[in-house]
LUMKEMAR-847334 format. One record per atom (N, C-alpha, C, O, CB): residue in three letters; x negated, y negated, z; atom name; residue number from 1. Coordinates in nm, 3 decimals. Glycine has a CB too. Layout:
// residues N
<aa=ALA | x=X | y=Y | z=Z | at=CA | i=NUM>;
...
// end
This chain:
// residues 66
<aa=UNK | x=-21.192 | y=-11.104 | z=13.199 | at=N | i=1>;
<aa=UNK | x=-21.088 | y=-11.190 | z=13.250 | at=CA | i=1>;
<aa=UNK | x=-20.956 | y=-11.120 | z=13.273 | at=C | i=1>;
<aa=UNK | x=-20.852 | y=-11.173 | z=13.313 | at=O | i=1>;
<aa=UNK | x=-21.069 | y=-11.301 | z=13.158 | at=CB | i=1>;
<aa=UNK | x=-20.974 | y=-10.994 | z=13.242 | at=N | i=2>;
<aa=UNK | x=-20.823 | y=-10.925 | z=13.239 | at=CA | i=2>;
<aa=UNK | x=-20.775 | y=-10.883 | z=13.389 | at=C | i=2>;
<aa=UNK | x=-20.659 | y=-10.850 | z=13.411 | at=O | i=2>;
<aa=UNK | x=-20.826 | y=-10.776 | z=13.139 | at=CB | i=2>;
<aa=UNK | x=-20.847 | y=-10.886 | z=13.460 | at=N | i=3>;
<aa=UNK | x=-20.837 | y=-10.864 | z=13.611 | at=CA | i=3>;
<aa=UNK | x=-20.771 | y=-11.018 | z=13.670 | at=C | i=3>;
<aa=UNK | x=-20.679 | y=-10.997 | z=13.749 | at=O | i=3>;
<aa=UNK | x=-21.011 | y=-10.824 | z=13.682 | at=CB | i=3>;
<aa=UNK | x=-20.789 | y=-11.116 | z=13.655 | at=N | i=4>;
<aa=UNK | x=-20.753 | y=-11.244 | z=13.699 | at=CA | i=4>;
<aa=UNK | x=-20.622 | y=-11.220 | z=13.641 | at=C | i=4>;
<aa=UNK | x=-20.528 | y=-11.260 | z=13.710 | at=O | i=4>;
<aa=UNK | x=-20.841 | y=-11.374 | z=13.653 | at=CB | i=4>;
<aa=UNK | x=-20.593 | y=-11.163 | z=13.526 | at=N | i=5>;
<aa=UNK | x=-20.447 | y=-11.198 | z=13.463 | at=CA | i=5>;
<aa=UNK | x=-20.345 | y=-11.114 | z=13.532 | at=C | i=5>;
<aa=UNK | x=-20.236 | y=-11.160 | z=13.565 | at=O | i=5>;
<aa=UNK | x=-20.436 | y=-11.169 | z=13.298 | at=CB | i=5>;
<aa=UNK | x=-20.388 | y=-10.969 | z=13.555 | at=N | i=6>;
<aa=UNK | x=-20.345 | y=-10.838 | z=13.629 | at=CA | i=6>;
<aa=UNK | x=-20.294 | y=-10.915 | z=13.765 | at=C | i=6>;
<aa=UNK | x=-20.179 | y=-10.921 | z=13.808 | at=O | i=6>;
<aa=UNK | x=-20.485 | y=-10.710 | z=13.655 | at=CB | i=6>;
<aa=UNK | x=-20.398 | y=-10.965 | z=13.812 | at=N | i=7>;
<aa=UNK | x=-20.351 | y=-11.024 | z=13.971 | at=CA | i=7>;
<aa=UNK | x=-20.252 | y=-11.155 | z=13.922 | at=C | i=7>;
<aa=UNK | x=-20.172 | y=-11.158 | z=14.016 | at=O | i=7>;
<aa=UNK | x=-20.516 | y=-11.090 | z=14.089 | at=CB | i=7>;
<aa=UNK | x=-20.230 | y=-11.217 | z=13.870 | at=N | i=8>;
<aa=UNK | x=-20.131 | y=-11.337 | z=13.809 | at=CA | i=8>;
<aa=UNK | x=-20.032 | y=-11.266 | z=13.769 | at=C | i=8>;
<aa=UNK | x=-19.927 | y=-11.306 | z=13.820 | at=O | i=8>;
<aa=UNK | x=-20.182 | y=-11.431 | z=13.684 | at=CB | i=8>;
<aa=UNK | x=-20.022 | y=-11.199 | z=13.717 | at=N | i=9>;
<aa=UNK | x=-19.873 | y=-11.058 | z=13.679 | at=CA | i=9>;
<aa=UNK | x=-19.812 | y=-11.039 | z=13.816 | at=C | i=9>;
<aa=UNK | x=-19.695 | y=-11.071 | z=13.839 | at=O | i=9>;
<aa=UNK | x=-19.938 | y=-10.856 | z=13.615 | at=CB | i=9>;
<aa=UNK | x=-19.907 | y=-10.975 | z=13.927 | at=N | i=10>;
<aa=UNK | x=-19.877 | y=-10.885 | z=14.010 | at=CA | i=10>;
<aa=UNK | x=-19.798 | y=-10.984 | z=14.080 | at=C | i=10>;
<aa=UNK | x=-19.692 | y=-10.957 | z=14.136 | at=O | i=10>;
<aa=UNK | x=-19.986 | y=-10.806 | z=14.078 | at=CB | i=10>;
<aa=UNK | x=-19.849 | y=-11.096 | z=14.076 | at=N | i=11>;
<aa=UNK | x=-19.787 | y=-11.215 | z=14.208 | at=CA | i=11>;
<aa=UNK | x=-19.666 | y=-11.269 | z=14.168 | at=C | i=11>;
<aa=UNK | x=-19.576 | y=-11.312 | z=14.240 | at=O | i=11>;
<aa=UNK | x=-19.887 | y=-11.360 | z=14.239 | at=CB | i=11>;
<aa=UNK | x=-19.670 | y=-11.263 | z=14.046 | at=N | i=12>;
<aa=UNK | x=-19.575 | y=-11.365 | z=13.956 | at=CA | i=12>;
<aa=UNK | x=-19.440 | y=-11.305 | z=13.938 | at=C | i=12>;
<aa=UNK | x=-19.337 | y=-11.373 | z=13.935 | at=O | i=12>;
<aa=UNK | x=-19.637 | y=-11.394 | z=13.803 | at=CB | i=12>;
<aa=UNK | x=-19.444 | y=-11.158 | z=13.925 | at=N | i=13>;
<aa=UNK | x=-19.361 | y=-11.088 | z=13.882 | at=CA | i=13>;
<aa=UNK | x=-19.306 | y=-10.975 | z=13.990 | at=C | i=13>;
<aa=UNK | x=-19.203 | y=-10.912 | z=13.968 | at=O | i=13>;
<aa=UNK | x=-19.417 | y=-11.043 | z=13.767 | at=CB | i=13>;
<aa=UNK | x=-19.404 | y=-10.952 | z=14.138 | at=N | i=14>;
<aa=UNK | x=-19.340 | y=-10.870 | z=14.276 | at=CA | i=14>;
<aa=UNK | x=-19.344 | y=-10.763 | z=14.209 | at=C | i=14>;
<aa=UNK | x=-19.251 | y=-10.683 | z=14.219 | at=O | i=14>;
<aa=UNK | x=-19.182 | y=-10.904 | z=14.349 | at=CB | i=14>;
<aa=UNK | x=-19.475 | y=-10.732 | z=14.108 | at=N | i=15>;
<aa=UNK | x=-19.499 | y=-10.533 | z=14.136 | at=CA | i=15>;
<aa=UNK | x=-19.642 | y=-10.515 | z=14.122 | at=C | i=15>;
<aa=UNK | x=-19.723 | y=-10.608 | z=14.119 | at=O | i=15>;
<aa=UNK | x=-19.416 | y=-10.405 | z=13.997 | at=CB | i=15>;
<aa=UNK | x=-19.673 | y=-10.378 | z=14.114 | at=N | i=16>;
<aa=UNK | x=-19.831 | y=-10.387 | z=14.131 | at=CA | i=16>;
<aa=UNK | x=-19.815 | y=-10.306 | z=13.973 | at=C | i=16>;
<aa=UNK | x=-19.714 | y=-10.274 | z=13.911 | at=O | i=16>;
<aa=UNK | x=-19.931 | y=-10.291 | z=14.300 | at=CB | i=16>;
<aa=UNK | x=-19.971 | y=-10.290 | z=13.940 | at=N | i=17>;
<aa=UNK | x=-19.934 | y=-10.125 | z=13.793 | at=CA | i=17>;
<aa=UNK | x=-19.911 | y=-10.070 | z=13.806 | at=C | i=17>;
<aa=UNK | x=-19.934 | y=-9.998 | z=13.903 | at=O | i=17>;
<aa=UNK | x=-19.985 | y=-10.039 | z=13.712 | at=CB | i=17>;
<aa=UNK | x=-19.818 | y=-10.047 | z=13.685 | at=N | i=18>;
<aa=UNK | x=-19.703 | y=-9.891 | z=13.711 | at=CA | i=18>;
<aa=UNK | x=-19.643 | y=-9.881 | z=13.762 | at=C | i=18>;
<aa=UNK | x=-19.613 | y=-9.767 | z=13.800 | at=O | i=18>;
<aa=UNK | x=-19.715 | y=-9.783 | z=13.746 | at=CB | i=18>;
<aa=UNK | x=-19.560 | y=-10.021 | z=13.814 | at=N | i=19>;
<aa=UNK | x=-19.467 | y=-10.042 | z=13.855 | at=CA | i=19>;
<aa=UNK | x=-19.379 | y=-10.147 | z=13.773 | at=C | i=19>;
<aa=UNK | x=-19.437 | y=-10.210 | z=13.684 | at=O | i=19>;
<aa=UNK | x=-19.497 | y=-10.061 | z=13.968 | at=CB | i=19>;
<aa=UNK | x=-19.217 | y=-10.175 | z=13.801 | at=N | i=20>;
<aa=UNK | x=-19.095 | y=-10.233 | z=13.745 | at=CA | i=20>;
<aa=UNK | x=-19.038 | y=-10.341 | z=13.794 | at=C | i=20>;
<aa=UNK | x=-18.979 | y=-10.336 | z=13.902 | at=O | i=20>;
<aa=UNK | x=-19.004 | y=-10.154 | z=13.747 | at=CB | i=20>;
<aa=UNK | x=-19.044 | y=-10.424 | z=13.743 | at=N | i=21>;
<aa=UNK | x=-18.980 | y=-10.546 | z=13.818 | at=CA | i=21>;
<aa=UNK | x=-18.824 | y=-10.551 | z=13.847 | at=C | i=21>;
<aa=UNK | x=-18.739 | y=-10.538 | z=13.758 | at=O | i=21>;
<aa=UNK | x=-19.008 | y=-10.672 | z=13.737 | at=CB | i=21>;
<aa=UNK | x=-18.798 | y=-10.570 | z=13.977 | at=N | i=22>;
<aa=UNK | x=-18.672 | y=-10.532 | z=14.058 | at=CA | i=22>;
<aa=UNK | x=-18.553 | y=-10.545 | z=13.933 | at=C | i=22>;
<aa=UNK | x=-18.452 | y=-10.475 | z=13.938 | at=O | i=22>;
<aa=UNK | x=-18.643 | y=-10.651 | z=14.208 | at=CB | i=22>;
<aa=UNK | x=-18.575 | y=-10.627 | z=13.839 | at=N | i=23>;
<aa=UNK | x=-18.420 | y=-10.709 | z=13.746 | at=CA | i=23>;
<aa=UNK | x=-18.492 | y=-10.578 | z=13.635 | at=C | i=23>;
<aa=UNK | x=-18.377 | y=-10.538 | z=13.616 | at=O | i=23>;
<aa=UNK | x=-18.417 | y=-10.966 | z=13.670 | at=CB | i=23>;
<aa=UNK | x=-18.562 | y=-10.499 | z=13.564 | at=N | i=24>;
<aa=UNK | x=-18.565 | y=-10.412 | z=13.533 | at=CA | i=24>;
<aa=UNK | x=-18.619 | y=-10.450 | z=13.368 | at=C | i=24>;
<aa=UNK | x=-18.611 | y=-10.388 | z=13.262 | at=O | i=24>;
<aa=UNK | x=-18.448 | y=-10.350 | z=13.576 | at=CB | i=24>;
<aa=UNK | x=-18.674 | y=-10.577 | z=13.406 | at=N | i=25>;
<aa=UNK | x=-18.711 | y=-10.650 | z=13.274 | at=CA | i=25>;
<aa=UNK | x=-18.867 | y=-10.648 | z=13.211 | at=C | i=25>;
<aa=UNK | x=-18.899 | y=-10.679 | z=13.097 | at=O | i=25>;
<aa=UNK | x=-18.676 | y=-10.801 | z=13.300 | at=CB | i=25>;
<aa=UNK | x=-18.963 | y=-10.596 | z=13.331 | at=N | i=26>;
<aa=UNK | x=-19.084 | y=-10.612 | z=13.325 | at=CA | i=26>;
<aa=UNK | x=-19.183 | y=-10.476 | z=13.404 | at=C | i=26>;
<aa=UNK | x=-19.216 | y=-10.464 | z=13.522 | at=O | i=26>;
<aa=UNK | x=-19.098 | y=-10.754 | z=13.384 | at=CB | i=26>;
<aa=UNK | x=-19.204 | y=-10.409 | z=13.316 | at=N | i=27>;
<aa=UNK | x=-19.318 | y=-10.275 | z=13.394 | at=CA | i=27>;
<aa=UNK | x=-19.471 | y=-10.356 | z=13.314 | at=C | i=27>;
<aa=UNK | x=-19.482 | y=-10.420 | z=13.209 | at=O | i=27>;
<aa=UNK | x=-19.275 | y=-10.033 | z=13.307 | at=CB | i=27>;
<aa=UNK | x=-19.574 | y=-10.318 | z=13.419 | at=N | i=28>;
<aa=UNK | x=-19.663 | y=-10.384 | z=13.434 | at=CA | i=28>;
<aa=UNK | x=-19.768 | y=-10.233 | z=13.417 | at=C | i=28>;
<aa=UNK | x=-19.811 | y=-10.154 | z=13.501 | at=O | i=28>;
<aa=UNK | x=-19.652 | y=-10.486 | z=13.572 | at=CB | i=28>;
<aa=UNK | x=-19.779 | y=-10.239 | z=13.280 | at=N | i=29>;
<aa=UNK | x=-19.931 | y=-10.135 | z=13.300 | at=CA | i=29>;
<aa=UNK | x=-20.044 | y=-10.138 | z=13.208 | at=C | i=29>;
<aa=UNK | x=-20.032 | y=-10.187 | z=13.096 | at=O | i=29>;
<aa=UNK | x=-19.900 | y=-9.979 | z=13.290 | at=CB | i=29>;
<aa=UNK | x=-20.165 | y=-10.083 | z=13.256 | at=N | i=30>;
<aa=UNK | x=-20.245 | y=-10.100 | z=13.220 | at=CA | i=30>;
<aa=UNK | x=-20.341 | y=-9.994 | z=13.104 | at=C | i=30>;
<aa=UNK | x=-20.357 | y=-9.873 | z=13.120 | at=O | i=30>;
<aa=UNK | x=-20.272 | y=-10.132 | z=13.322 | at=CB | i=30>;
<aa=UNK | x=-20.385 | y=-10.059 | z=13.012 | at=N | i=31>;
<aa=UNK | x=-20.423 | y=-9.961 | z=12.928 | at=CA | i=31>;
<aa=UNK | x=-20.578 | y=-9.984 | z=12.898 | at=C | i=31>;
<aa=UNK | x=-20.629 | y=-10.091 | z=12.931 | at=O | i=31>;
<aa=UNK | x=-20.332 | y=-9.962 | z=12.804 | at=CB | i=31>;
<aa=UNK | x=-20.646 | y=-9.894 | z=12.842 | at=N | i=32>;
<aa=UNK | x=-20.791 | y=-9.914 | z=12.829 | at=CA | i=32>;
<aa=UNK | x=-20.816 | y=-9.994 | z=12.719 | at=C | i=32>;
<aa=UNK | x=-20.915 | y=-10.068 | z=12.727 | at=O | i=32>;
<aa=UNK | x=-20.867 | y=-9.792 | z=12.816 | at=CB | i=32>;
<aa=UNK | x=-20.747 | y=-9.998 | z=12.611 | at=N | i=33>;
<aa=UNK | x=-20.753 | y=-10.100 | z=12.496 | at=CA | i=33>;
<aa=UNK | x=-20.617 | y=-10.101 | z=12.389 | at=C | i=33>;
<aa=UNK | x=-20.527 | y=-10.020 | z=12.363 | at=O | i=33>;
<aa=UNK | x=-20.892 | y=-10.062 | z=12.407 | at=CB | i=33>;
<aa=UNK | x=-20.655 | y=-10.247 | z=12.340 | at=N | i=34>;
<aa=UNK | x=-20.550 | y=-10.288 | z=12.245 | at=CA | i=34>;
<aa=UNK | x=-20.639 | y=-10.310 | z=12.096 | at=C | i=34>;
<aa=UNK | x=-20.604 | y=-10.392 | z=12.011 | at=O | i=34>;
<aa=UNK | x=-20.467 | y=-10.439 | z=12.307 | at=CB | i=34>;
<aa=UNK | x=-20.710 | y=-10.257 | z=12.088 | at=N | i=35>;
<aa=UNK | x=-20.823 | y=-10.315 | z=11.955 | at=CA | i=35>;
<aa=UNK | x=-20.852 | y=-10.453 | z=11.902 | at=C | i=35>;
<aa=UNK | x=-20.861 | y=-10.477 | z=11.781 | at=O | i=35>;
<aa=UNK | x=-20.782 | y=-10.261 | z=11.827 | at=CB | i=35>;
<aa=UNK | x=-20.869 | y=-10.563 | z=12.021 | at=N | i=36>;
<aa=UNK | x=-20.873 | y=-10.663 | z=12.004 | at=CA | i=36>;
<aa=UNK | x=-20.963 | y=-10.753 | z=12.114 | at=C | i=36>;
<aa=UNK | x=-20.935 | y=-10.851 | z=12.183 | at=O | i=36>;
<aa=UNK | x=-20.755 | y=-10.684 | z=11.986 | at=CB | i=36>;
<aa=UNK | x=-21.099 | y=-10.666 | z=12.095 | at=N | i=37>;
<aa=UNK | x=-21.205 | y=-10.682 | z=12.204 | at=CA | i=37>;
<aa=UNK | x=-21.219 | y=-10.882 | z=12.200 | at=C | i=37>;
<aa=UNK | x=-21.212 | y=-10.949 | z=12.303 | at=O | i=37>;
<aa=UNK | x=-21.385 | y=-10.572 | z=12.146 | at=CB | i=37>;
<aa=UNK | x=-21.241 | y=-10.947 | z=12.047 | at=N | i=38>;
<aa=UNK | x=-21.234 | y=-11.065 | z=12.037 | at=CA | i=38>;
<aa=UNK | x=-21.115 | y=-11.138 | z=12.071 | at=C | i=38>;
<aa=UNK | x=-21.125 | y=-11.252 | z=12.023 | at=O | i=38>;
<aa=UNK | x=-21.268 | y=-11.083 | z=11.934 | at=CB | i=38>;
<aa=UNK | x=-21.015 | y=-11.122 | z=12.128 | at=N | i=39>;
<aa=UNK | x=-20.923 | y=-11.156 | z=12.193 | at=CA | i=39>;
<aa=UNK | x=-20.898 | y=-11.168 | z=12.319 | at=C | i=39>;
<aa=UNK | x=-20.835 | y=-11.261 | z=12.370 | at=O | i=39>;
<aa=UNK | x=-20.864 | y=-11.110 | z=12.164 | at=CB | i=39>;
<aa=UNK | x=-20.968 | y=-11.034 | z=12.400 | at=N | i=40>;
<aa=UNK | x=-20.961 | y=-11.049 | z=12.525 | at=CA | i=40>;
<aa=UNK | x=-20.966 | y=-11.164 | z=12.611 | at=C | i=40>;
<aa=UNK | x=-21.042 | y=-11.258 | z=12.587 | at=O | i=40>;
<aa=UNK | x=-21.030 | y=-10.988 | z=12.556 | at=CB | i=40>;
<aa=UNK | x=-20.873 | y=-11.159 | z=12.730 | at=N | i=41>;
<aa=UNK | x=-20.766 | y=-11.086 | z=12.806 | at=CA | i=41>;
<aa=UNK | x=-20.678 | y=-11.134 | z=12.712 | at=C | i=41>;
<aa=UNK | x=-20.659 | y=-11.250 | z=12.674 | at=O | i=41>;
<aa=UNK | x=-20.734 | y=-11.116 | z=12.966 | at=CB | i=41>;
<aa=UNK | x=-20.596 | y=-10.972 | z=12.661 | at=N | i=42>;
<aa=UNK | x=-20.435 | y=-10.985 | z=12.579 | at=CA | i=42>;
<aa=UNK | x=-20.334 | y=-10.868 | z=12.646 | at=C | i=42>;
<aa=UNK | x=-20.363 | y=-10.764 | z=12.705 | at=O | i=42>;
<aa=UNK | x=-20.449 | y=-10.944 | z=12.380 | at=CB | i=42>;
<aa=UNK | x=-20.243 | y=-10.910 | z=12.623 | at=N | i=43>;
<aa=UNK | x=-20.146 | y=-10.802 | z=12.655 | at=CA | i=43>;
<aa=UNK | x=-20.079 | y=-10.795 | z=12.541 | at=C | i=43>;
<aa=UNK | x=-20.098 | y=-10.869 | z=12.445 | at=O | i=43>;
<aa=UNK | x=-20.054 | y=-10.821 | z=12.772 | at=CB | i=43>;
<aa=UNK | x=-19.973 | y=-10.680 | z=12.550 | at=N | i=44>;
<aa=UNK | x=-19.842 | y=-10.639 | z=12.444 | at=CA | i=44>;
<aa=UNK | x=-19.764 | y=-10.628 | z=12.517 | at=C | i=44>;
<aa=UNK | x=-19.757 | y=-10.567 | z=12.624 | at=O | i=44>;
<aa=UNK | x=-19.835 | y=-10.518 | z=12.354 | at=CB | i=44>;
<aa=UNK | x=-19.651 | y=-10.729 | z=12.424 | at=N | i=45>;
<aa=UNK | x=-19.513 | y=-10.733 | z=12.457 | at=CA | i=45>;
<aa=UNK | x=-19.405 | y=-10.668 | z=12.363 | at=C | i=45>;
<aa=UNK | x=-19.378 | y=-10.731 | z=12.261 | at=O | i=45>;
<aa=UNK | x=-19.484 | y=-10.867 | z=12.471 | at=CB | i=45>;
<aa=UNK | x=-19.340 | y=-10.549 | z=12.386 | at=N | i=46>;
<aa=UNK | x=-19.281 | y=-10.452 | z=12.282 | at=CA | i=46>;
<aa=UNK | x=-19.373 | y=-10.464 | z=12.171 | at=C | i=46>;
<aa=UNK | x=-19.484 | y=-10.413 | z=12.183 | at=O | i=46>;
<aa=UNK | x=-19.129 | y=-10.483 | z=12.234 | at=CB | i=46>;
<aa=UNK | x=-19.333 | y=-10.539 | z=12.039 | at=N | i=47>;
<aa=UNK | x=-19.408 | y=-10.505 | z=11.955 | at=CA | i=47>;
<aa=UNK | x=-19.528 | y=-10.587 | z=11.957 | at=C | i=47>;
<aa=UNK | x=-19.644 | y=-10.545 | z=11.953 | at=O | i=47>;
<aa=UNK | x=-19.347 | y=-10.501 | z=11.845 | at=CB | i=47>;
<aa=UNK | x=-19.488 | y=-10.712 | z=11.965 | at=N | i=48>;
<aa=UNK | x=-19.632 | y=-10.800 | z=11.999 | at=CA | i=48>;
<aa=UNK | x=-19.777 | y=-10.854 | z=12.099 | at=C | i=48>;
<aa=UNK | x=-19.789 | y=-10.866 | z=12.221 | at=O | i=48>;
<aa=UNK | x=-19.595 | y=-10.874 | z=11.993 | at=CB | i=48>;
<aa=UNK | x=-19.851 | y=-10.874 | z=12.013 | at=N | i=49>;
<aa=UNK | x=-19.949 | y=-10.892 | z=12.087 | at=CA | i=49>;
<aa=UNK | x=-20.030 | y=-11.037 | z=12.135 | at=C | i=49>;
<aa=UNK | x=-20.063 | y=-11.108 | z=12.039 | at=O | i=49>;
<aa=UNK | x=-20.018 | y=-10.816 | z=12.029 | at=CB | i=49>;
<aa=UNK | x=-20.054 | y=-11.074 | z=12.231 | at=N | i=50>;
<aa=UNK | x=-20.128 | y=-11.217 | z=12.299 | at=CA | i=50>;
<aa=UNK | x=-20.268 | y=-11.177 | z=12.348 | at=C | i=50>;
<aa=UNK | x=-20.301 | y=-11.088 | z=12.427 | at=O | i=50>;
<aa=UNK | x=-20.037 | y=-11.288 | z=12.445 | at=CB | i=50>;
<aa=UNK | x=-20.339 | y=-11.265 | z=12.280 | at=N | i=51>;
<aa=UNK | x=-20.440 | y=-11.301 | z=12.279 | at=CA | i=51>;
<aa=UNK | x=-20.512 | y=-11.370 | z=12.351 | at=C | i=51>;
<aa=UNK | x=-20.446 | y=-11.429 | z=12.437 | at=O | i=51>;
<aa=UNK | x=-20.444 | y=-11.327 | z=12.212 | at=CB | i=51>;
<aa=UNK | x=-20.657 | y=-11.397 | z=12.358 | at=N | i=52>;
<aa=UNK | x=-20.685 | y=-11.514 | z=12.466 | at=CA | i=52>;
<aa=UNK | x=-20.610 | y=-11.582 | z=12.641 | at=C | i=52>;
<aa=UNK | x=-20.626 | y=-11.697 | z=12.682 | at=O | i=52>;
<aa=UNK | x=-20.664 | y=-11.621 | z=12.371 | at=CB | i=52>;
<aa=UNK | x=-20.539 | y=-11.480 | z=12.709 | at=N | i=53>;
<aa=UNK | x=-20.454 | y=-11.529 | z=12.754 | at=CA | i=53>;
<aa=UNK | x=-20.521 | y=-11.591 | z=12.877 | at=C | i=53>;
<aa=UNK | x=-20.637 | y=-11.565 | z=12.911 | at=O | i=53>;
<aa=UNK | x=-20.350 | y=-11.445 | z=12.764 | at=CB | i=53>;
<aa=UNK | x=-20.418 | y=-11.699 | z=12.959 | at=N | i=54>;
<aa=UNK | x=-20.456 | y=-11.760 | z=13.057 | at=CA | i=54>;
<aa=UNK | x=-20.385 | y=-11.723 | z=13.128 | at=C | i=54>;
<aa=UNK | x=-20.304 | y=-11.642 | z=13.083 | at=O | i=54>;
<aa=UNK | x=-20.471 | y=-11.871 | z=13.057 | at=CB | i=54>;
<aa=UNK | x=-20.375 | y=-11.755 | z=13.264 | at=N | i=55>;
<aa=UNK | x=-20.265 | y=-11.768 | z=13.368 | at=CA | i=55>;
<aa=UNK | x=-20.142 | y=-11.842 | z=13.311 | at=C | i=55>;
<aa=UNK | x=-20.031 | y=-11.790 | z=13.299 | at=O | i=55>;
<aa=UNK | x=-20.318 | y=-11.846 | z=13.496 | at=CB | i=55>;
<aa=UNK | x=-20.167 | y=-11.949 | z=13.283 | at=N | i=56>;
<aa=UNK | x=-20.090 | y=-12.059 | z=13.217 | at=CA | i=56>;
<aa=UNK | x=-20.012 | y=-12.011 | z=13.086 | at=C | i=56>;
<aa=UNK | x=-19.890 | y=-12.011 | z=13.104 | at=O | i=56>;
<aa=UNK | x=-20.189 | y=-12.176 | z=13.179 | at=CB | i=56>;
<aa=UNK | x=-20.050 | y=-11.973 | z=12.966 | at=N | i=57>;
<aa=UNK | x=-20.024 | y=-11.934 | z=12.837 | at=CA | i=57>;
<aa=UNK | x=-19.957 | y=-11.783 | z=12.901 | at=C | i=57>;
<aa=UNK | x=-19.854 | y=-11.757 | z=12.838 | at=O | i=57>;
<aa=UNK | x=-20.174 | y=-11.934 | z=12.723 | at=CB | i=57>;
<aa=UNK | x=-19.985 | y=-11.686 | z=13.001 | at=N | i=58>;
<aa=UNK | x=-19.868 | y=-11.646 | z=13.057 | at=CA | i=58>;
<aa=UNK | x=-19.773 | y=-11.630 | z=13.121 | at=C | i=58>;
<aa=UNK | x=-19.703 | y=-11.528 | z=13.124 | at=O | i=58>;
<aa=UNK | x=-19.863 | y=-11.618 | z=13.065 | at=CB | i=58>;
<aa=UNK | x=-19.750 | y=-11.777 | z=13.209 | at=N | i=59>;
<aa=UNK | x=-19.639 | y=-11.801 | z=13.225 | at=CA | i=59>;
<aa=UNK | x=-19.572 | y=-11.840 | z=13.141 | at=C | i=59>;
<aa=UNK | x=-19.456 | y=-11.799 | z=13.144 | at=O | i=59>;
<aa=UNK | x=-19.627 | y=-11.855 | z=13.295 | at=CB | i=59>;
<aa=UNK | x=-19.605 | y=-11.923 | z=13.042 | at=N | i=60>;
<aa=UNK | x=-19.545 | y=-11.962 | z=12.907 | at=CA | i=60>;
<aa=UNK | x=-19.461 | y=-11.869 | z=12.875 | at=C | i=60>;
<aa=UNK | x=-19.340 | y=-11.883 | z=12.859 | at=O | i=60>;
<aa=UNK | x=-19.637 | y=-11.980 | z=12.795 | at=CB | i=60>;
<aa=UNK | x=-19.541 | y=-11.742 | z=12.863 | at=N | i=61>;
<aa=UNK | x=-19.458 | y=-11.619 | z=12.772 | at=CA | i=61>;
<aa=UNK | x=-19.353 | y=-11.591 | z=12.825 | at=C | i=61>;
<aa=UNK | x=-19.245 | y=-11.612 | z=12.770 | at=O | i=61>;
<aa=UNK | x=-19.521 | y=-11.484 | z=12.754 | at=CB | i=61>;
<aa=UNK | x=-19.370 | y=-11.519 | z=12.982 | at=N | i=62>;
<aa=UNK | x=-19.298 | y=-11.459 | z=13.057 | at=CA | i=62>;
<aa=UNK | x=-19.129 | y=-11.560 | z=13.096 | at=C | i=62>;
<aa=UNK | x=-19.021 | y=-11.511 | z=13.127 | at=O | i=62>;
<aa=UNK | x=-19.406 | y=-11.429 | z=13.179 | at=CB | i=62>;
<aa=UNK | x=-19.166 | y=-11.721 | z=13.079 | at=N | i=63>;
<aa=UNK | x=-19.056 | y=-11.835 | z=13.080 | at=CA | i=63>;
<aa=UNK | x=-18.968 | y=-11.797 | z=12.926 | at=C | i=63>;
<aa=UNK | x=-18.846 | y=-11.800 | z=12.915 | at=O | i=63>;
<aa=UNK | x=-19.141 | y=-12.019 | z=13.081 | at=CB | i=63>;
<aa=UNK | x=-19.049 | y=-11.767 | z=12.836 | at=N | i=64>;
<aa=UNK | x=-18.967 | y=-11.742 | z=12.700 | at=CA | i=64>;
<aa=UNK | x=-18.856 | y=-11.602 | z=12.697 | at=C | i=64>;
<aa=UNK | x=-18.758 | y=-11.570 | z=12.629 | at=O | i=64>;
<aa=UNK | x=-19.092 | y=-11.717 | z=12.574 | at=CB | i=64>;
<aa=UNK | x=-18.946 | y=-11.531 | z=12.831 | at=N | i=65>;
<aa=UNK | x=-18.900 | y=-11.381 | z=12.793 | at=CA | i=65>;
<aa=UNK | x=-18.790 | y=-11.383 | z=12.888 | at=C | i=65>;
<aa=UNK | x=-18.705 | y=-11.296 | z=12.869 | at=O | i=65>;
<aa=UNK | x=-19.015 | y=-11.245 | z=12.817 | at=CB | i=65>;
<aa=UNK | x=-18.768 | y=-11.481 | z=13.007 | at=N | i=66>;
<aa=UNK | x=-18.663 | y=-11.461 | z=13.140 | at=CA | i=66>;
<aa=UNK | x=-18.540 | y=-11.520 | z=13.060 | at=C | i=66>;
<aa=UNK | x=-18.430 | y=-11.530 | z=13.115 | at=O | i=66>;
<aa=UNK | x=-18.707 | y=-11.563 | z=13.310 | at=CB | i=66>;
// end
């Protein structure tokens, strides 16, 4: 599911991976693992980590983080 979320980033936020979002708030990259195969799709945010994520549960985040 981590590919559906990648493309929900990319749209949501106007960069592709390995790239910076214009306001300088959001780089978007991709890593081979977070050690949290039973979690998947998760990302890390500085120190923390999300779990289970949706499209939805990350806009959530990304509304907390703007």
């Amino acid at each position: 599911g981590s590919d559906r979320i990648v493309e929900h980033l990319e749209k949501r936020l106007g960069v592709k991976l390995g790239q910076t979002s214009d306001d300088g708030k959001f780089t978007l990259k991709e890593v081979e693992c977070l050690g949290a195969c039973g979690g998947a799709p998760m990302m890390q945010i500085g120190e923390k980590y999300y779990e289970n994520l949706t499209p939805e549960l990350t806009d959530s985040l990304l509304k907390e983080l703007e």
